[in-house]
C-alpha positions in Angstrom: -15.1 27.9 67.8 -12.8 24.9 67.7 -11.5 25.5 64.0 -9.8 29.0 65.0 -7.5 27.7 67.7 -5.5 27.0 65.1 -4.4 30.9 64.7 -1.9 31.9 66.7 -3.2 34.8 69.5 -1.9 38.2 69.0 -1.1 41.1 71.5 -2.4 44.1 69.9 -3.3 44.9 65.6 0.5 45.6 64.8 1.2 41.7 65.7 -1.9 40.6 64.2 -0.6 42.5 60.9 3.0 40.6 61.1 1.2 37.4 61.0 -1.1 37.7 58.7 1.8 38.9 56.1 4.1 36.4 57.3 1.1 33.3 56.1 0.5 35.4 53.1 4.2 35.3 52.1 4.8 32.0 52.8 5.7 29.3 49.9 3.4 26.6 48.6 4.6 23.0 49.6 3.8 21.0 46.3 3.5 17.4 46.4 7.1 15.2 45.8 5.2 13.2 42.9 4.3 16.8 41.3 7.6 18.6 41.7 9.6 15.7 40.1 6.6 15.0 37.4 8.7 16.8 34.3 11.8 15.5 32.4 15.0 16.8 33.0 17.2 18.3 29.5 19.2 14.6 29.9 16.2 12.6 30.0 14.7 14.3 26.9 18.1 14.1 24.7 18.1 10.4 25.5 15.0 9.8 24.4 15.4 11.6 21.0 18.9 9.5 20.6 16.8 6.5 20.8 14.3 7.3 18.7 17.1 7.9 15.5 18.9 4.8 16.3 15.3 2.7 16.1 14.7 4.8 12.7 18.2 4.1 11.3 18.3 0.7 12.2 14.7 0.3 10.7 15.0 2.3 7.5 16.8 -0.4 5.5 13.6 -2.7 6.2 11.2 0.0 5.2 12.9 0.5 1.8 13.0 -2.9 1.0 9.3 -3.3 0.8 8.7 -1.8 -2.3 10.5 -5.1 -4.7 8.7 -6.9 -2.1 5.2 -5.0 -3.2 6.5 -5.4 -6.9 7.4 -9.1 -7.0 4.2 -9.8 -5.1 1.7 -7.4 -7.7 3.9 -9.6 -10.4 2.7 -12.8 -9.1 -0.5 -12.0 -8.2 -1.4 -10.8 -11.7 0.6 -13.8 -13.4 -1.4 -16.4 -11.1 -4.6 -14.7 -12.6 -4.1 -14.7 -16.2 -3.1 -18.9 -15.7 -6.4 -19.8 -14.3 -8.4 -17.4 -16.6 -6.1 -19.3 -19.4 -7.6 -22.6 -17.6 -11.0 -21.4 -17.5 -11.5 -19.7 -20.7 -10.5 -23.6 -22.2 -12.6 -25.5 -19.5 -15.9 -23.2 -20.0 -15.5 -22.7 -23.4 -15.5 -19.4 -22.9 -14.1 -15.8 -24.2 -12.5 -14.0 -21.3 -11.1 -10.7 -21.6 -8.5 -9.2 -19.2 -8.4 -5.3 -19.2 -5.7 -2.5 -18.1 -6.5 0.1 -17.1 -3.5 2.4 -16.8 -5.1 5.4 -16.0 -6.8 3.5 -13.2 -3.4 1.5 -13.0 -5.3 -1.5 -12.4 -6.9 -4.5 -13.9 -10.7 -6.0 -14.3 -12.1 -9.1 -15.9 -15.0 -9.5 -18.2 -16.8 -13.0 -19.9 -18.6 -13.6 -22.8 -20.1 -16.6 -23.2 -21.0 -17.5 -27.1 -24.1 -19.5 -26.9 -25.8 -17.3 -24.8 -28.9 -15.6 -26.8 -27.5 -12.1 -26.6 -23.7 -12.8 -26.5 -21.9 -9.8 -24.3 -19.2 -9.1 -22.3 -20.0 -9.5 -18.3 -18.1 -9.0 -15.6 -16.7 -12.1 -13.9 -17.8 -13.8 -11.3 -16.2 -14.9 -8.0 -12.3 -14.5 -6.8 -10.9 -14.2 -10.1 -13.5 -10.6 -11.4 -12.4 -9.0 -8.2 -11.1 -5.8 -10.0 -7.5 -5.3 -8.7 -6.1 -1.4 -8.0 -2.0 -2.1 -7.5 -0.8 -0.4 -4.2 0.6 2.6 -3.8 4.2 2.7 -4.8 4.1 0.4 -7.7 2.1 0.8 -11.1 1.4 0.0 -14.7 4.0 1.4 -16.7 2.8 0.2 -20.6 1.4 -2.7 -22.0 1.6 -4.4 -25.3 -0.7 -6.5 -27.2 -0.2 -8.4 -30.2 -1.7 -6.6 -33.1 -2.9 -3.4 -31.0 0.9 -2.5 -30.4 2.3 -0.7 -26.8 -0.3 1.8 -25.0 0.5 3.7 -22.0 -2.6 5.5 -21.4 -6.2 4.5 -20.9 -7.1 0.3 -21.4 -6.1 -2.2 -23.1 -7.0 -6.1 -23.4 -5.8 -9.3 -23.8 -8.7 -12.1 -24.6 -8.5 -15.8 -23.6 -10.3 -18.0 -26.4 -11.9 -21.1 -25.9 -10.2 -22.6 -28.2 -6.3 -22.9 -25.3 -5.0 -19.1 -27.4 -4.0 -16.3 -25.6 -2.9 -12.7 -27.5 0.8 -12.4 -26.8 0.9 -9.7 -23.9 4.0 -7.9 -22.4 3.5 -5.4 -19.6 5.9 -3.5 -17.3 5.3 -3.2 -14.0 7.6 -0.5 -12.0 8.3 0.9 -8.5 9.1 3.9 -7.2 12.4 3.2 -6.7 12.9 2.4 -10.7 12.9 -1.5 -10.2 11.2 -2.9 -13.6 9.6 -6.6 -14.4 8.4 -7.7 -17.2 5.5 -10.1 -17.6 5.0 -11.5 -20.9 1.9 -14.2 -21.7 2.9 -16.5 -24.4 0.1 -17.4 -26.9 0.1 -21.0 -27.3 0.9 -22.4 -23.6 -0.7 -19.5 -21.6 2.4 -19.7 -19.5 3.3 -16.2 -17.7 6.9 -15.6 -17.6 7.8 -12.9 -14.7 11.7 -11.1 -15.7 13.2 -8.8 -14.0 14.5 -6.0 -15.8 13.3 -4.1 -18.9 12.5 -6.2 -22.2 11.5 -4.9 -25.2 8.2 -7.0 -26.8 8.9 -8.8 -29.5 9.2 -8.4 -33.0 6.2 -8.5 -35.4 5.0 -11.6 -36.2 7.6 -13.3 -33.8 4.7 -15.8 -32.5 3.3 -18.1 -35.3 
């Protein structure tokens, strides 16, 4: 009987109807941490002006990754055909270094001439890890010595035993129209990285 004291005692049914309209009517109380919970037309407008300044200070930054990406692909693939220059001499072994443009990437296969059944393998280890370039920066062409410029599907460039490279000049671009050139010379193996767009050279230019 306790819990009903609460209610307040009425005279007759026409009091007893006022009071129960008048709790009926009366307003929910919400919480103070509920009623302040959402953001205000000034807080959201502040927000969204930080969010542009952070973009436009960090834009500049973003765009400057691709020559980053292109400079790096450059190296990477220049610091490759060195040691399979080295190895090929060391091992006495052919190795052959393929584009694929349609895959815009590269792979590297052996062939080792005393074996019994002589016959290009893929490489082993760090340096037959076949490479895909990122996105953003690809294999434009790539021109051999005596196979000529191809654009489309693979191409390769052997390493002989004997310290010879074939003369090799590939393009590698960006989306943002940045161009290097790497070019292998024959003799020295040395990879030269340019930036820009050079033409290969002329027949019969090496030896």
């Amino acid at each position: 009987m306790a819990r009903y004291a609460k209610f307040p005692r009425v005279a007759n049914e026409s009091a007893a109807r006022s009071v129960v309209q008048s709790l009926m009517t009366r307003p929910a109380r919400l919480p103070a941490a509920i009623a302040d919970a959402g953001f205000t037309l000034l807080e959201l407008a502040v927000v969204m002006f930080l969010m542009g300044l952070i973009m436009m200070i960090a834009m500049p930054y973003f765009g400057s990754l691709q020559p980053a990406q292109l400079r790096s692909e450059s190296r990477r693939l220049a610091s490759r055909a060195n040691y399979l220059y080295q190895e090929a001499g060391a091992q006495k072994v052919l190795i052959r270094l393929t584009f694929d443009l349609d895959y815009n990437g590269y792979f590297v296969t052996r062939l080792d001439p005393f074996a019994i059944r002589p016959a290009f393998m893929p490489e082993g280890g760090p340096a037959g890890v076949r490479v895909r370039l990122p996105v953003g920066v690809r294999i434009r062409d790539v021109w051999v010595e005596g196979i000529g410029t191809l654009t489309r599907g693979q191409i390769s460039t052997q390493f002989y035993p004997s310290g010879y490279v074939d003369a090799t000049m590939l393009h590698l671009v960006d989306d943002q129209g940045e161009v290097f050139t790497i070019a292998f010379d024959p003799f020295t193996g040395r990879v030269s990285i340019r930036n820009g767009d050079l033409a290969p050279p002329r027949r019969g230019a090496f030896g």
